[in-house]
N, C-alpha and C positions, 0 to 999 in steps of 0.2 A: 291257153287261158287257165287260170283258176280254178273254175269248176270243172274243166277237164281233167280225169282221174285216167292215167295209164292202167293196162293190166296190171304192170309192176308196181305200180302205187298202192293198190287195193289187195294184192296178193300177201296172201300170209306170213309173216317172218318169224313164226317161231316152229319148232320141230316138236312133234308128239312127246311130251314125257317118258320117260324111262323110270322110275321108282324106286331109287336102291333099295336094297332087304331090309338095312335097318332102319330106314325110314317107313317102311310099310310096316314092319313088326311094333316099331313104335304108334306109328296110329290108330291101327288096332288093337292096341292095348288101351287105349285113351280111350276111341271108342267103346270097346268092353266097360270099359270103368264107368263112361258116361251112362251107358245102357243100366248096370246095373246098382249104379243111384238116383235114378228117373224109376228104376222099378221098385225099391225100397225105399223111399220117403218122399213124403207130399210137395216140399217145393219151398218157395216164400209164398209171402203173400201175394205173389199176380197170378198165382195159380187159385188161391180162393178166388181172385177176383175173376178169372177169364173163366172158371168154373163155373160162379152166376152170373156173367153174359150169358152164356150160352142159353141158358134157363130162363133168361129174364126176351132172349133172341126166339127163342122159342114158345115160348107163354104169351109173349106179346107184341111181337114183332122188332127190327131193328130199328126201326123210325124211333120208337119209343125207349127203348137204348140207349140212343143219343139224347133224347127230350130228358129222359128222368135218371138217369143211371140206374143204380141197386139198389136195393134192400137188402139187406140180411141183419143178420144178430149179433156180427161178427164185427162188421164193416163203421166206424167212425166212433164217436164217444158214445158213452150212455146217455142215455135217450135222443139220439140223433144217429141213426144207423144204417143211414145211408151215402153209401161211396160217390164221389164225381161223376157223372157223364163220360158216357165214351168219349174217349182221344183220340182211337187210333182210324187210321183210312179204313173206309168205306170196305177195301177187299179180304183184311181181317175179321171180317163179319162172315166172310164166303170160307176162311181157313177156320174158322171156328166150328162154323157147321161141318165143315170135312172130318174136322179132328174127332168130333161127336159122332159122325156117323161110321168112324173107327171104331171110337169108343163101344158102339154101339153091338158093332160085330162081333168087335173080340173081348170084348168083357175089359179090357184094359183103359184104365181113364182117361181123360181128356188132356190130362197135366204130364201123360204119359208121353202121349202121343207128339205135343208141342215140343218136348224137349227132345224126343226120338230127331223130329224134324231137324231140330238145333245142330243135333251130334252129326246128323248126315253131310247139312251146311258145311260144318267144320273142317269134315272131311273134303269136300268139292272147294272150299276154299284154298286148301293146302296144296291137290291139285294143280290151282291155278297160281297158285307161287311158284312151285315148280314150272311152269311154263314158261311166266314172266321174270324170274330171277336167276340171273350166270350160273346156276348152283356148281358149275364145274372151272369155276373159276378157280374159287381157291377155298380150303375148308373151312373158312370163316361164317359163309354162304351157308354151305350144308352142316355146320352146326345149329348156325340161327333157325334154318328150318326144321332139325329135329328138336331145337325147343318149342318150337308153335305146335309142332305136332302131342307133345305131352303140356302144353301150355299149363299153368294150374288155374289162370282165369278162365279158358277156357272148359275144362272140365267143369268146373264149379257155375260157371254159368252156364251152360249147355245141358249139364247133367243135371241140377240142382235147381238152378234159380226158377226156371219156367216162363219163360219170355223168348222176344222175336229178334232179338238184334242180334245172332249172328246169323241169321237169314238174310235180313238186311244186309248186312255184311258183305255175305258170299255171293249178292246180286250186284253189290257195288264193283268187287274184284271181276265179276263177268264182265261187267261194262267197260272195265281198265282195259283188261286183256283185251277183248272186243277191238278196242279203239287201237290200242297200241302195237296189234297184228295185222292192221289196216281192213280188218273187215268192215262190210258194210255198216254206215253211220246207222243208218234204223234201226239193225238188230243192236246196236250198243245201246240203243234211246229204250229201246225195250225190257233190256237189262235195268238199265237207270230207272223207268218208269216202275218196273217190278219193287226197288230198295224203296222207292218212293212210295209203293203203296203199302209197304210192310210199317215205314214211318216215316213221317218226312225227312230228317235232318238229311238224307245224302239231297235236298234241294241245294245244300251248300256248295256241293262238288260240281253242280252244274257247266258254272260258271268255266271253270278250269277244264272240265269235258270238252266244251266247246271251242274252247282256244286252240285246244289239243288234236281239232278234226280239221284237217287243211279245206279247204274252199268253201265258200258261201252256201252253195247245193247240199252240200254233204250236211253243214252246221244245221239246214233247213230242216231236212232231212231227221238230224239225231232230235231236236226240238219239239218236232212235229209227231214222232213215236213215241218220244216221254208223256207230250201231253195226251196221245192218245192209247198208253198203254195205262194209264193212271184213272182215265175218264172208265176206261173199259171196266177196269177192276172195283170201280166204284157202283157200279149199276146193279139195282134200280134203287138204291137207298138215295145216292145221289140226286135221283133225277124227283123221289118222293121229297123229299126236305133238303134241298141245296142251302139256306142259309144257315138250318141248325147244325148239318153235317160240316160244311167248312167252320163254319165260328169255332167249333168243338175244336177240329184236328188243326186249325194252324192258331189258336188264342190258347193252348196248354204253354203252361210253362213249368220244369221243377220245383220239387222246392226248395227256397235256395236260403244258406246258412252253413251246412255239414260239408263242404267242400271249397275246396279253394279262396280266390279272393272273398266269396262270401265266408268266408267261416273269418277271414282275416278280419270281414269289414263286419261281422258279430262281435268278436272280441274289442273291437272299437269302440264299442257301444259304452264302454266304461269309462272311456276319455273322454272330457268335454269337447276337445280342440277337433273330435272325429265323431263325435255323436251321428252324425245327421250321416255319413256315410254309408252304413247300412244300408240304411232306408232307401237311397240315392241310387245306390248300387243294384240292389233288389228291382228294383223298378226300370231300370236305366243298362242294366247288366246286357240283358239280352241283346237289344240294340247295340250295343257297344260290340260283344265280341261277333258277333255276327255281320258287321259293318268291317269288321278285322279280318277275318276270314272271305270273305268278297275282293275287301282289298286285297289281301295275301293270293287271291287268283292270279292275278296281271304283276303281282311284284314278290319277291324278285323273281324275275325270269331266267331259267337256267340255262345255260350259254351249250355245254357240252356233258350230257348227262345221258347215262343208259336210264331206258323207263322214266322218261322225265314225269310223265301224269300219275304214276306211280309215287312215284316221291313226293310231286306235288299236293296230292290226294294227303299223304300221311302227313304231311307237314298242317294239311288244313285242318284235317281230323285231330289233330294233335293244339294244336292252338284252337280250337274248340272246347275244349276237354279243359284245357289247361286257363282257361275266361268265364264260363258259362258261372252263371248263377246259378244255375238250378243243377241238381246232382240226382241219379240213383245208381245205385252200386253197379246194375246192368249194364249202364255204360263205360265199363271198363271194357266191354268186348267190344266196342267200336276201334278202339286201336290194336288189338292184338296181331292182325297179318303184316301195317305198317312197320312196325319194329323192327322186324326181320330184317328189310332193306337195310336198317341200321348197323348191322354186324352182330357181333355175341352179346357185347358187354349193354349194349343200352335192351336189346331182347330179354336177358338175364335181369337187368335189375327190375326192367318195368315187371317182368313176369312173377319176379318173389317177392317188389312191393306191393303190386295188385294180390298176388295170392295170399298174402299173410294177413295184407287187410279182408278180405272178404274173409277168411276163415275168422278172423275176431270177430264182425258185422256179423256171420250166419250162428256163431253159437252165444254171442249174447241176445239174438231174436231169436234163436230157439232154445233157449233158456239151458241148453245143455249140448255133452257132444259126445256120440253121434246124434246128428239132427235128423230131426221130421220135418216137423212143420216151423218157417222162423218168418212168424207172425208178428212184422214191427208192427202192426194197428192195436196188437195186444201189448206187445212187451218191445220196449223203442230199444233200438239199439245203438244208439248215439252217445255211446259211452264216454270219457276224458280217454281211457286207452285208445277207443276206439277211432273216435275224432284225432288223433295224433298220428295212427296208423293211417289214417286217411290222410292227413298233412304229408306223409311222407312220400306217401302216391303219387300227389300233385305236384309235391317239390322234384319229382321225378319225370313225369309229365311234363313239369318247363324246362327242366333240363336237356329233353331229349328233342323239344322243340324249336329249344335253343341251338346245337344242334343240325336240324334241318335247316334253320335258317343260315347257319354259317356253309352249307352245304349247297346248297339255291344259290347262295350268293359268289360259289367259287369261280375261279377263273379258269380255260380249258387245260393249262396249265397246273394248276392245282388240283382237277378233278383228273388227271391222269396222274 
């Protein structure tokens, strides 16, 4: 039946990593690098912001976090100086207190700390490439993976930016592996449940998780861990205020204009015959690519593919990225381990059109270069140059998701 799983079923298929030299030399050089721009300058601005969470988490609790957001001097226009309401799940409230009570010991900050985290991620993601990718295939393989390992969006966001999404990340790749090693469905839901408490968007990859776990038992199974590794991490803020904490973490949306079709359907705003698109779009965006991305689980289905959830994943990740209305530079690191599957050339362009735009974004918000602090709430960085390098991102982004779809849709014939 079905739900009966052989030993051989459930047994592991991939073999311990092996590390060649110059892939480990190069990681820890990226690491070093990252370490030592998390130690010398302050961050963007979600490092001010997650700085007074924590202070706003400790003065007066989380419940009130989510009710009121910030205050500071810093935060929003003049005379109105206060930030949004917490967004993020419930167990970011638990990483925040950890990070502070690092802070606390080692005299080192909290913006330190968060991004220390990032860099380690980075590292246990690349790991888990090597596990799941031929790399001894052919050196196409272990090139693409010595560029994830010096990534330049990675460093810059890892080291730099001050945010959680390549933790998220490196939870998502656990749960790939997980599944596609044939271990048990639960510990993958656990995985999953953990990306999902860092933020929600891997709720996207669900969908395709669960296609990818053969028999009904097992799907029950990965379902039933998400939901209960996600409740877990939410406790007791969840259980004090469920309507204000959910409304917060799943009604955010970016803000949407500086990327992609939104910046297309801004520029429209000058034509009479598009006027009204923007606006349309902005409101209606989300729904749309996110309806795309659900569908793109179940179509196309790939016939005869090594790591087929793997590819699938990045293709969703990637047509996400490449729809969404709403933008922040951060998520450039939700595609960086995808690519790789890709081979050199599309690894290489995403990596030096993400890296050249983020270094234009970080020194016109830090008003100079080398940066400290690139504070767009003070000084936007949404520049014509900028906004263009950003265009070139995206244009790059559908290209490579263009792409996966032509790769999903091959025949076993063609994908041999």
């Amino acid at each position: 039946m079905e739900d009966r799983e052989s030993a051989e079923d459930l047994a592991p298929r991939t073999e311990a990593p092996t590390v060649p030299r110059h892939l480990a030399i190069l990681a820890s050089a990226a690491f070093v690098l990252k370490i030592a721009i998390a130690l010398s300058t302050y961050g963007s601005t979600d490092a001010l912001i997650y700085e007074a969470d924590l202070v706003k988490i400790r003065r007066d609790g989380a419940v009130a976090l989510y009710r009121e957001g910030i205050i500071t001097e810093w935060c929003g226009q003049a005379g109105q100086r206060s930030c949004p309401p917490f967004i993020h799940p419930p167990f970011i409230i638990h990483a925040l207190q950890g990070w502070g009570a690092l802070a606390d010991v080692s005299g080192l900050p909290l913006r330190f700390w968060l991004r220390f985290t990032c860099a380690v991620a980075d590292v246990g993601s690349l790991v888990l490439l090597l596990r799941m990718l031929p790399r001894s295939r052919d050196w196409q393989t272990r090139t693409a993976l010595a560029l994830f390992a010096i990534s330049p969006i990675s460093i810059l966001i890892s080291g730099f930016h001050a945010n959680t999404d390549p933790v998220l990340i490196f939870f998502v790749l656990v749960a790939i592996y997980l599944i596609e090693s044939r271990r048990p469905a639960w510990l993958a839901g656990v995985a999953l449940g953990m990306a999902m408490s860092v933020k929600m968007v891997p709720v996207l990859l669900l969908p395709a998780a669960l296609l990818a776990v053969p028999g009904a038992r097992r799907r029950i199974d990965l379902l039933a861990s998400v939901g209960a590794t996600v409740a877990a991490g939410s406790l007791p803020v969840l259980v004090a205020a469920p309507e204000v904490v959910i409304r917060s973490v799943t009604g955010y949306g970016s803000q949407p204009g500086p990327w992609g079709v939104s910046l297309l359907a801004l520029a429209s705003l000058h034509s009479s015959h598009l006027a009204g698109f923007h606006d349309l779009y902005a409101r209606y965006g989300k729904i749309l690519s996110v309806g795309l991305v659900l569908a793109a689980s179940w179509w196309p289905r790939p016939s005869s593919l090594p790591r087929p959830l793997l590819m699938r994943s990045g293709l969703l990740m990637f047509l996400f990225l490449s729809l969404t209305p709403g933008f922040g530079v951060q998520y450039l690191a939700w595609l960086v381990p995808w690519v790789v599957a890709r081979g050199i050339w599309p690894t290489l362009s995403y990596y030096l059109a993400g890296g050249v735009f983020l270094c234009a974004y970080y020194t016109r918000a830090a008003g100079e270069f080398p940066w400290d602090l690139a504070n767009t709430l003070e000084r936007p960085a949404w520049t014509p140059a900028v906004v263009a390098l950003g265009l070139i991102c995206w244009v790059v982004v559908c290209a490579i998701t263009h792409g996966y779809v032509r790769t999903l849709r091959a025949t076993p014939a063609e994908v041999r």
